[in-house]
C-alpha positions as semicolon CSV with decimal commas, in nm:
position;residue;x (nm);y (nm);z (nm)
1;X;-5,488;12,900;-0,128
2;X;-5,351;13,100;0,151
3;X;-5,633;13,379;0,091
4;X;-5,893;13,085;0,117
5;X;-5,697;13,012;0,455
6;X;-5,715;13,353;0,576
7;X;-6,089;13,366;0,488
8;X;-6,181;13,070;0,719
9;X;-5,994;13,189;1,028
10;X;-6,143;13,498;1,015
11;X;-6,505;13,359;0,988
12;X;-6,384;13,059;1,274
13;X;-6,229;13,250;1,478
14;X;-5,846;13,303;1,455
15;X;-5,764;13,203;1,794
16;X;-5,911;12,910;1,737
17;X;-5,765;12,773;1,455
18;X;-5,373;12,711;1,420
19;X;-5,177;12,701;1,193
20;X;-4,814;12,451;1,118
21;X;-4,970;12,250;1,396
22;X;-4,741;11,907;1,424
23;X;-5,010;11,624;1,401
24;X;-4,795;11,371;1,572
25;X;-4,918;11,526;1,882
26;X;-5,276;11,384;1,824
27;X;-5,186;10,972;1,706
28;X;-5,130;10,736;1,895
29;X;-4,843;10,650;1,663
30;X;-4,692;11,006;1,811
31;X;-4,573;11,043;1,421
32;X;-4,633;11,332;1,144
33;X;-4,584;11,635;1,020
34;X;-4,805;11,978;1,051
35;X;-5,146;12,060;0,896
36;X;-5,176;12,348;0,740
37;X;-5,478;12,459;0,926
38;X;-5,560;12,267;1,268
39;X;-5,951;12,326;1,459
40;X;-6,093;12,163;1,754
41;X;-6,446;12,106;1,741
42;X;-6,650;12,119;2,041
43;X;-6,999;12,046;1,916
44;X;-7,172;11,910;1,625
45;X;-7,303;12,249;1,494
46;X;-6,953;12,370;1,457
47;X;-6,797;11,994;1,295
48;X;-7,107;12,112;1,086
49;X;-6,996;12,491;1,000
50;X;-6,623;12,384;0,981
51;X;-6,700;12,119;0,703
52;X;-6,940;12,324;0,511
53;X;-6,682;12,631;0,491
54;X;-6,387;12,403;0,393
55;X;-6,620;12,340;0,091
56;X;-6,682;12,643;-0,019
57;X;-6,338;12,760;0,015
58;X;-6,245;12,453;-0,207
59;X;-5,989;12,354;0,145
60;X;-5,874;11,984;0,179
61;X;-5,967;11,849;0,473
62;X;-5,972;11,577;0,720
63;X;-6,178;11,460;1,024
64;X;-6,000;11,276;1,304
65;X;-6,069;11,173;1,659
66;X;-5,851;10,972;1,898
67;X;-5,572;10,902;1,626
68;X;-5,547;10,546;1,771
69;X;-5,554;10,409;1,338
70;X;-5,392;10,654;1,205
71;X;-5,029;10,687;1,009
72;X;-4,965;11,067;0,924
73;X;-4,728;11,169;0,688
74;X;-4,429;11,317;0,769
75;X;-4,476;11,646;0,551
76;X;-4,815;11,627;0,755
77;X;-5,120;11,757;0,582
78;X;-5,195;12,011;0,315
79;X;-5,527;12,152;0,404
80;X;-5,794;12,158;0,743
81;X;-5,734;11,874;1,030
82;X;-6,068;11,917;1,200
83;X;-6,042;11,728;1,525
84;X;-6,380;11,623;1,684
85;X;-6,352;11,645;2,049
86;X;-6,740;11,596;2,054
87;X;-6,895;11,454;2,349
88;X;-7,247;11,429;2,429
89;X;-7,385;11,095;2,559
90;X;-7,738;11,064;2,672
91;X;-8,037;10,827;2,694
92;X;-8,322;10,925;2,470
93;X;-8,517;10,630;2,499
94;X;-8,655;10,298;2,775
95;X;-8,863;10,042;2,660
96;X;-9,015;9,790;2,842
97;X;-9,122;9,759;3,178
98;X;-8,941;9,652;3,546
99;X;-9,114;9,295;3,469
100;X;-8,835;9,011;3,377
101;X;-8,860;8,822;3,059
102;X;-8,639;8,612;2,896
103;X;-8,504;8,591;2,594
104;X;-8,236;8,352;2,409
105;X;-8,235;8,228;2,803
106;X;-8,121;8,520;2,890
107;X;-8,277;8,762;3,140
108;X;-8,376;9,096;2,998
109;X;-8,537;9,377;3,183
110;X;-8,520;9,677;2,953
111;X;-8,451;9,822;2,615
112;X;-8,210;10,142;2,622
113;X;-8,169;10,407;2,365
114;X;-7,881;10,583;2,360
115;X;-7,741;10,860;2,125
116;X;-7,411;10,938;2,149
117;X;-7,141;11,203;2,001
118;X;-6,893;11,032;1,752
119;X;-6,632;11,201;1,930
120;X;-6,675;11,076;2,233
121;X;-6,401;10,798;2,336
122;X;-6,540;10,434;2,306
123;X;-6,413;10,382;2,644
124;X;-6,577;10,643;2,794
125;X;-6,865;10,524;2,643
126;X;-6,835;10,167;2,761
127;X;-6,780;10,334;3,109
128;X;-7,082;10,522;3,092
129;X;-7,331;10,233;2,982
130;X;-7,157;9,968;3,276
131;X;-7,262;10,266;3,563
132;X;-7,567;10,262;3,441
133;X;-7,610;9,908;3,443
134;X;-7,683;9,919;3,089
135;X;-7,477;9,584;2,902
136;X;-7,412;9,533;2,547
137;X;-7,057;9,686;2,529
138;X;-6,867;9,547;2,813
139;X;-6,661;9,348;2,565
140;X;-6,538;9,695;2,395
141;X;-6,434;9,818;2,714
142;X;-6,000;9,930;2,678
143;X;-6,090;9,951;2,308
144;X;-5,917;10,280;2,213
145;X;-6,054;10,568;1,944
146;X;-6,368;10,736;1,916
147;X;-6,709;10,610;1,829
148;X;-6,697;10,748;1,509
149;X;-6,333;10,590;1,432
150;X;-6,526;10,208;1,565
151;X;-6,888;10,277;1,331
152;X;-6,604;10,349;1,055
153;X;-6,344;10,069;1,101
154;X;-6,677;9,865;1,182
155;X;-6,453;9,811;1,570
156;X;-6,445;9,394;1,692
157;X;-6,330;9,200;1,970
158;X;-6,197;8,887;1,858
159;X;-6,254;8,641;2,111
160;X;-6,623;8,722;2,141
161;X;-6,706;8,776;1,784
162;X;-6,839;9,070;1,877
163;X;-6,899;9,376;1,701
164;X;-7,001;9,770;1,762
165;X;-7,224;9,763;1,475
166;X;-7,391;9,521;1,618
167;X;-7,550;9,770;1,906
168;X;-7,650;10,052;1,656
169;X;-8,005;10,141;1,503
170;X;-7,890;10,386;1,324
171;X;-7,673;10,722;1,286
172;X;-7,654;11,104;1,184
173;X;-7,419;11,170;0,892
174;X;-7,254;11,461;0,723
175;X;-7,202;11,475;0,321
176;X;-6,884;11,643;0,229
177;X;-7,047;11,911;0,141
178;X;-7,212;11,957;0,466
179;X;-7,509;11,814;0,427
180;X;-7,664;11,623;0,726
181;X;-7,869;11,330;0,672
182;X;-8,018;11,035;0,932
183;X;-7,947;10,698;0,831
184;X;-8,003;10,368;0,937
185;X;-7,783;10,114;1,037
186;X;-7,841;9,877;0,654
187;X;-7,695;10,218;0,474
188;X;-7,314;10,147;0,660
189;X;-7,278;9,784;0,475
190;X;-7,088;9,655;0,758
191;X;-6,848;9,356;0,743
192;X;-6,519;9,270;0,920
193;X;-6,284;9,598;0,916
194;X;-6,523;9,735;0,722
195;X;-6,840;10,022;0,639
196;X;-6,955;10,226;0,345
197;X;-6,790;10,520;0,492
198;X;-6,419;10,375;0,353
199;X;-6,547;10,429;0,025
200;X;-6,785;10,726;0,034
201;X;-6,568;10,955;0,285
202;X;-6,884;11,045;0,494
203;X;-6,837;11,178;0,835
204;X;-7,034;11,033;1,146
205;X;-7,200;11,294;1,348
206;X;-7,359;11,067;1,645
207;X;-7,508;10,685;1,687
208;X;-7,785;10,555;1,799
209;X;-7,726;10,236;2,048
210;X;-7,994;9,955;2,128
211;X;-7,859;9,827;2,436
212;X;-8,015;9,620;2,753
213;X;-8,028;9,671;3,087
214;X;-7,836;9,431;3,324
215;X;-7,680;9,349;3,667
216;X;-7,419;9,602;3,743
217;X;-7,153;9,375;3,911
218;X;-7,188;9,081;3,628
219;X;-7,111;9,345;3,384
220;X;-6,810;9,504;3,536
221;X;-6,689;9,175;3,654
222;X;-6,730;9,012;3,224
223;X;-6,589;9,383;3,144
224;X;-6,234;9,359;3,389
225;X;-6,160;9,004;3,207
226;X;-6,204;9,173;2,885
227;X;-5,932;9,410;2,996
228;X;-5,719;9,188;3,143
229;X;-5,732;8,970;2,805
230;X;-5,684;9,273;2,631
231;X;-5,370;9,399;2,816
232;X;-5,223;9,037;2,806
233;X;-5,216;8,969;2,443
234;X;-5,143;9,315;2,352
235;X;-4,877;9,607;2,386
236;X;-4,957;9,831;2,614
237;X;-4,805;10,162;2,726
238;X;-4,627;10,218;2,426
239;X;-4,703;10,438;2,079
240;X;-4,872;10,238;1,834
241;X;-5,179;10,253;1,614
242;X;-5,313;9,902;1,649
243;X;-5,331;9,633;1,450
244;X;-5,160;9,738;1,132
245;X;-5,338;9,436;0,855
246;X;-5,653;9,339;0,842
247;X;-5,677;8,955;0,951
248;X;-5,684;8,686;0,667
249;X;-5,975;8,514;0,497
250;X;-6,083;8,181;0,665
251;X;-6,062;8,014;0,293
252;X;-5,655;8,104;0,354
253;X;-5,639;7,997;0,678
254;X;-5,787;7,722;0,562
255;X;-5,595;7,621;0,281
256;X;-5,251;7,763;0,482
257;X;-5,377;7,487;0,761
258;X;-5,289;7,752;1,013
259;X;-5,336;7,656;1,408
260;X;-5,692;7,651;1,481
261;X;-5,712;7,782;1,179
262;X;-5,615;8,113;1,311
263;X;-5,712;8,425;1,085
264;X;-5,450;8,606;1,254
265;X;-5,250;8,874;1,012
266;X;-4,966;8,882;1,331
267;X;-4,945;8,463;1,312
268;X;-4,814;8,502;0,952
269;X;-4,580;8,796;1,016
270;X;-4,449;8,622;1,280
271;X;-4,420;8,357;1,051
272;X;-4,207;8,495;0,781
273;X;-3,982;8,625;1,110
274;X;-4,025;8,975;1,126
275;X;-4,132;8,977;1,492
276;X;-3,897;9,270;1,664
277;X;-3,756;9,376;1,354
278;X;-3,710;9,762;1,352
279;X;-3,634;9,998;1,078
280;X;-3,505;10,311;1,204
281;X;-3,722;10,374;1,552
282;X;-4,021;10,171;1,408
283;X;-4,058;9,760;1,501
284;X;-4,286;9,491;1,500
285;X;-4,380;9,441;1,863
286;X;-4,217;9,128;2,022
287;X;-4,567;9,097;2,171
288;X;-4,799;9,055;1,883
289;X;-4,628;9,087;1,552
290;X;-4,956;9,277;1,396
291;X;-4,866;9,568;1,635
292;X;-4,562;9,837;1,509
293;X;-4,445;10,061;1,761
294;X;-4,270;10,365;1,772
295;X;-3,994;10,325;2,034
296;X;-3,838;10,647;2,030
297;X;-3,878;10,908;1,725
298;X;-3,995;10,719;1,454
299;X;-4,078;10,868;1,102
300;X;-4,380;10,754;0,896
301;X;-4,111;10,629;0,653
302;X;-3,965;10,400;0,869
303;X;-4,344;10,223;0,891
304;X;-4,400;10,237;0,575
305;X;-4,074;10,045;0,498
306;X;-4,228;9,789;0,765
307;X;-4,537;9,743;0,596
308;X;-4,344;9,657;0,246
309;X;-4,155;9,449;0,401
310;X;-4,408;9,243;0,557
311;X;-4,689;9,232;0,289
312;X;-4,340;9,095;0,007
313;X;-4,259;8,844;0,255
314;X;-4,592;8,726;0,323
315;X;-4,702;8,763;-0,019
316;X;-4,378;8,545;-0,144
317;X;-4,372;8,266;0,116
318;X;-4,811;8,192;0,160
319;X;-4,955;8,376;-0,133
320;X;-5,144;8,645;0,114
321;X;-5,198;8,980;-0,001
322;X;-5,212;9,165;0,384
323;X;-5,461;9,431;0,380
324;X;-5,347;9,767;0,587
325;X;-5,585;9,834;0,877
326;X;-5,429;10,165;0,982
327;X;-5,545;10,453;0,803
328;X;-5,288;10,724;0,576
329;X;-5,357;11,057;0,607
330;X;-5,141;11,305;0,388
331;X;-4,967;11,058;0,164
């Protein structure tokens, strides 16, 4: 293994690939142990070449972007991290002219195409499209990750019942052996938390967006509420990967009679009382249960221990399997 190592250093550059590189410096978690072989990757040609050699060479390896759903391992990972740092965003396509029409009473003006990088941030993104007075993704605005970490997690925002896949036409893919291919936006299978790429490993390469053109102070102004909401009903400024479960059926809610008949994975935790409870430097945030944070130097053990603990005592006292909505890498 270590001459298939050396082989594709030398042919990507040796400078440019590490080596014992600690992981926890790219999650959000802050949390796990070294890859084996670490490579930034600028462009899509090179996500391309890096992917295709790992094959060859018969190295394990994983794609990651912002690291915002992530739990790594503490032994880290046994193979190639390739990090896509990505980040072309352009228009390739208006339709429709400067005329008003309406539709679903409301005002529409244009069409706008837009292909963008998976590894570009969905914030930056969101940023992008509002200066542009281009609406559609206000809602996602805060949301943290890549593009290619939403199309795969199929990203939401709750309160709007609003989803990313909902924008996209289509996308450009990469096989695990390195074969590209364009697809359209049926081939994903999207539901909640969800996309064909959980089960078939396929890596996004870029998206194509169908968005609408829009007054530029109404969209900032519907975009700084979303914030706001977001920042009030979630931690912020601390090391976490997000929601940790994947929110309940509305057939348990249902038959739970929860409030509202909330779906909400953090109501139940909360429920069984593990709100703020820590195990070693790992805890439930006392702001939303659904949230663990790292509050000093926590170990991907200590989550995991979390986790157990929450899906037995759930599971015992309301019959609820919890799904995990963080992703393990190197277990």
């Amino acid at each position: 293994m270590l001459n298939s190592y050396q082989k594709f250093r030398q042919k990507i550059g040796e400078r440019r690939v590490l080596t014992q590189e600690p992981l926890s410096k790219y999650s959000s978690f802050r949390i796990g142990g070294p890859s084996d072989l670490f490579y930034r990757a600028q462009t899509r040609n090179e996500i391309i070449d890096a992917v295709r050699l790992a094959y060859q060479l018969k190295i394990p390896f994983f794609v990651i972007g912002g690291g915002t759903n992530l739990l790594i391992s503490d032994l880290g990972f046994r193979g190639l991290i390739i990090k896509n740092d990505t980040s072309n965003i352009k228009i390739i396509g208006i339709k429709g002219s400067n005329k008003v029409s309406v539709k679903n009473n409301k005002v529409i003006t244009r069409q706008i195409y837009i292909e963008c990088d998976s590894g570009v941030p969905v914030n930056r993104l969101v940023r992008f499209a509002l200066d542009q007075s281009i609406g559609g993704l206000e809602m996602f605005i805060g949301q943290p990750g890549t593009v290619g970490g939403a199309v795969y997690i199929n990203a939401h925002n709750v309160k709007s019942g609003s989803y990313f896949s909902d924008h996209m036409t289509g996308a450009k893919i990469l096989h695990q052996n390195g074969r590209e291919e364009e697809v359209d936006k049926e081939y994903f299978h999207f539901g909640y938390d969800n996309s064909i790429l959980q089960k078939n490993k396929k890596l996004v390469l870029s998206v194509i967006l169908k968005l609408e053109t829009g007054n530029k102070n109404e969209l900032w102004e519907q975009a700084h509420k979303t914030l706001e909401y977001r920042q009030k009903t979630q931690p912020y400024g601390v090391y976490t990967s997000g929601c940790t479960f994947r929110n309940i059926a509305l057939s348990d809610a249902m038959r739970l009679s929860t409030p509202e008949y909330t779906c909400s994975a953090g109501y139940l935790i909360d429920a069984v009382g593990l709100k703020g409870v820590s195990v070693g430097a790992a805890k439930f945030s006392e702001h939303h249960a659904n949230f663990i944070i790292n509050s000093k130097d926590a170990q991907a053990s200590d989550v995991l221990e979390l986790i157990k603990k929450a899906k037995e005592k759930v599971k015992n006292k309301f019959g609820v399997d919890l799904t995990e909505e963080i992703v393990m890498v190197g277990f």
